[in-house]
C-alpha positions in Angstrom: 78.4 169.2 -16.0 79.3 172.8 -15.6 82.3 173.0 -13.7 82.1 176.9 -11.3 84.0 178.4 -8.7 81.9 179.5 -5.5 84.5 180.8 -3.6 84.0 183.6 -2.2 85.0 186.0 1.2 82.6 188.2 3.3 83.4 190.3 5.9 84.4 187.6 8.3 88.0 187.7 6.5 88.8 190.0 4.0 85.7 190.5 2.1 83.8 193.4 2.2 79.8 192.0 2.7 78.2 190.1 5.3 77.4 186.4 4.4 73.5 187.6 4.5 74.5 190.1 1.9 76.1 187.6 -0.5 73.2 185.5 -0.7 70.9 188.5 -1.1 73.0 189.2 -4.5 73.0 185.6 -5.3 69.2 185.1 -5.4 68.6 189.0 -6.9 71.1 187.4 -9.8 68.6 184.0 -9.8 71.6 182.0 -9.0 70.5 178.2 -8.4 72.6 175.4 -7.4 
């Protein structure tokens, strides 16, 4: 099992996109759970 950090921070702390942003770059990069 691949072991991967998803941690991340939007814009809600000290990030710089909105939440809806990150997972509009997720699925452009075909990211899949």
């Amino acid at each position: 099992m691949k072991q991967i950090d998803l941690h991340m921070h939007t814009n809600k702390s000290d990030g710089a996109l909105t939440p809806k942003q990150i997972i509009d770059e997720a699925a452009k990069a075909n990211l899949q759970a």
